[in-house]
N, C-alpha and C positions, 0 to 999 in steps of 0.2 A: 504494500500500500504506500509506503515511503516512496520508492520510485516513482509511482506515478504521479505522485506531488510533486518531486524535483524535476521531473520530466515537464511537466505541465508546466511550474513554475518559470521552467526556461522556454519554453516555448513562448507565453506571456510576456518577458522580459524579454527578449528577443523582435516581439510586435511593438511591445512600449516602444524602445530604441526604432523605429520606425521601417521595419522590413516590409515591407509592403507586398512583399511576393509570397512571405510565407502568412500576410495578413490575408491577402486573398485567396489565397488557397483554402483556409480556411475557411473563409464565407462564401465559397463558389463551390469546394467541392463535394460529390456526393457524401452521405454520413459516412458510408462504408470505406472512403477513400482518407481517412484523415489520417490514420496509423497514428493512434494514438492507445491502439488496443494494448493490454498489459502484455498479450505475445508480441506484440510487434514492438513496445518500450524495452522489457526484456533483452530481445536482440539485439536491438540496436545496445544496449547497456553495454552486452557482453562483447558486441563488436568491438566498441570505443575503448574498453577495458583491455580486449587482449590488444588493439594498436599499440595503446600506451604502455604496457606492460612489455612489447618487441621492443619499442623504442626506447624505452629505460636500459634494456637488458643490451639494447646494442650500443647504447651509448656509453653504458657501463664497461664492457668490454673492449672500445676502443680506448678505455684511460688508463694512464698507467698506474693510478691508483684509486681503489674505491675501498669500502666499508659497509659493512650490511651490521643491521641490531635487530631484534625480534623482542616482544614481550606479550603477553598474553593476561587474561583476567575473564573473569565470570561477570557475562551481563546481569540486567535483574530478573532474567529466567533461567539463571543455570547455567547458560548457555557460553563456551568458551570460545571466546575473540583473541584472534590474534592478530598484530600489526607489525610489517614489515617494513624498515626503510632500510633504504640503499642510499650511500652520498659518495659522489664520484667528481674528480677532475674533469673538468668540460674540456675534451682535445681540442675544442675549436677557441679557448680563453687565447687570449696572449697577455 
């Protein structure tokens, strides 16, 4: 349910700032056409996530030096989070 709130939420702040192509898309096209379905947010999530995630891992591996840390913790269901950074030399710095 979260996704679909930050989905939407960008989607709205995206029209604010004045897109006009994706403002009329919206008011022009059919219901079925909007992809704003939770499978089609979904995907798109997991697309944009595994991009970012190549381009982390490949920008990491072009540097001569990075650093990864991990920690993890119980939400308030039990349930165990864990978070990963990585901090790397940008080869392209001068």
């Amino acid at each position: 349910m979260i996704r679909l709130a930050i989905v939407h939420a960008c989607i709205v702040s995206q029209i604010s700032a004045g897109d006009e192509n994706l403002r009329r898309h919206f008011q022009e096209c059919r219901k079925s056409a909007t992809y704003r379905s939770k499978t089609i947010q979904n995907e798109v999530l997991q697309v944009v996530g595994d991009m970012t995630l190549d381009k982390v891992v490949s920008e990491a591996k072009k540097s001569k030096f990075f650093s990864s840390g991990s920690d993890d913790s119980l939400d308030k269901s039990d349930k165990e989070q864990m978070t990963v950074g990585i901090r790397y030399v940008d080869s392209n710095s001068k």
